[in-house]
N, C-alpha and C positions, 0 to 999 in steps of 0.2 A: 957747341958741345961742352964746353969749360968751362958754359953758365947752368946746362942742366947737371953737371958733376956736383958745380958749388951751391945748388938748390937743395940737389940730394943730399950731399953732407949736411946742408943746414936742418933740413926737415929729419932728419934721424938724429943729430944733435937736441932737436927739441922734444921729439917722441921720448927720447932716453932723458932730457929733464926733468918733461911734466910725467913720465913713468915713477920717474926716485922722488918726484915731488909727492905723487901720490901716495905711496908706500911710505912715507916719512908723516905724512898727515894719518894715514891709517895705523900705523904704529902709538904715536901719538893718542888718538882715538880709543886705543886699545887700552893705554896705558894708563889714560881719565877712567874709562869702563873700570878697567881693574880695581882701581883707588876707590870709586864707588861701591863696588860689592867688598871691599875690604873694611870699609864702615859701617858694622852690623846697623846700627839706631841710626841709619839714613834712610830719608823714604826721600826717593825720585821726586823733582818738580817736574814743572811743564817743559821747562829750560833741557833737562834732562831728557824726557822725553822725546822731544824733538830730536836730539841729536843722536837715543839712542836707539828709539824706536820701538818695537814693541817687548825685545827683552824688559828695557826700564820700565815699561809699565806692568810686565809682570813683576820683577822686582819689585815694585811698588804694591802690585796687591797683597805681593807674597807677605811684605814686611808689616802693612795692615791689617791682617788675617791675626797677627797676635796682638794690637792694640785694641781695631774695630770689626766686627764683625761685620757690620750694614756696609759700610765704606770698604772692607775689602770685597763684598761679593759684588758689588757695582764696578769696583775697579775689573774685577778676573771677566764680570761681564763683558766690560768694556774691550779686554782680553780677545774674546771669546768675538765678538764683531771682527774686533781690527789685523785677525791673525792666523789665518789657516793653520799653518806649522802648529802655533802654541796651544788652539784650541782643547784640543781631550786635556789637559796638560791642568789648563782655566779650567774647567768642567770639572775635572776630578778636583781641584780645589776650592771651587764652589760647592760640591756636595761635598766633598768634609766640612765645610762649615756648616753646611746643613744637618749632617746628621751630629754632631755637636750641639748645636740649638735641639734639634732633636730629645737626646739624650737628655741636657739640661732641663726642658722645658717640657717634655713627657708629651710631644706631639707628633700623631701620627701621621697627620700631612706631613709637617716636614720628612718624617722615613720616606715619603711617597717622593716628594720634590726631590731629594736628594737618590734614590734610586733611578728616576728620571736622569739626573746630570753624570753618573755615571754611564747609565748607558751611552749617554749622549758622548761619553768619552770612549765609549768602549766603538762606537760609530766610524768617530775619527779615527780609531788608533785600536783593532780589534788585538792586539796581542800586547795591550796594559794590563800586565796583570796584576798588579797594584788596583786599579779598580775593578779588576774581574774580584779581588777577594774583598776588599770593602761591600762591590755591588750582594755578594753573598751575605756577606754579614748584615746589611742591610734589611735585606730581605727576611733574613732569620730574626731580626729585632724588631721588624713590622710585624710577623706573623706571632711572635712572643706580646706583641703588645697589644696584638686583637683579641687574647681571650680577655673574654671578661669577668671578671671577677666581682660578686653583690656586694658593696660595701655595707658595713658594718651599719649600724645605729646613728653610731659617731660622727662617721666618716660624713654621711649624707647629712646632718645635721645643718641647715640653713644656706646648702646650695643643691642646686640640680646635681643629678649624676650623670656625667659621661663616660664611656669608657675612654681609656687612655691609656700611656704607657705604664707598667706596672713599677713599683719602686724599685725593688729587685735589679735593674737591669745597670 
């Protein structure tokens, strides 16, 4: 009997260690995490990743998204595979950099790809309304950018005519 007394002290002795030991590594963890997003011009390695999971890697896209445009919608993809929770989250930030190229580059696919990735976030996460009103806007700058309008003389002057999106926008 006063050997299974001194098992059972032992065994709750070490539950209540490896418990504070955890909590002192999570703590810890936390406190790396923090120091991380507290360095705006830090993008996550793999190192990082690993440890932090799939927040880091959106951090990581997040923070690409203002350097690279290609390299962030590959990372938010990458997002968008490795992450239920985060996915509408990647999606909506993938279609705003689509409609950004968009806008820039007067392409009506991308309005379409980028309406596309909103829904796709509106899928995951039906009461984002952040991309309930992008996806709108979206829509209103596809449909804005299908008329079409006969160019000029000028304008046509030694290339084809496509329509596309209007300058105005």
């Amino acid at each position: 009997m006063k050997i299974t007394i001194k098992i059972f002290k032992i065994s709750i002795f070490l539950s209540i260690f490896i418990a504070v030991a955890y909590v002192v590594l999570w703590v810890k963890n936390k406190e790396l995490w923090n120091d991380i997003l507290e360095e705006k011009n830090y993008i996550p390695d793999d190192d990082d990743i690993y440890k932090f999971g799939n927040e880091a890697r959106f951090l990581k896209a997040h923070r690409l998204s203002r350097r690279n445009a290609s390299e962030a919608k590959k990372a938010f993809e990458m997002v968008m595979c490795e992450s239920k929770e985060m996915k509408a989250y990647a999606s909506y930030n993938v279609a705003n950099i689509l409609m950004e190229e968009a806008i820039k580059e007067r392409k009506v696919y991308l309005f379409e790809m980028a309406i596309d990735s909103y829904k796709l976030a509106l899928r995951e996460k039906p009461d984002f309304w952040l991309a309930k009103y992008n996806l709108e806007l979206a829509k209103k700058l596809l449909q804005k950018s299908q008329i079409v309008v006969p160019p000029t003389k000028y304008e046509n002057r030694g290339k084809g005519f496509y329509p596309d999106v209007p300058k105005d926008i």
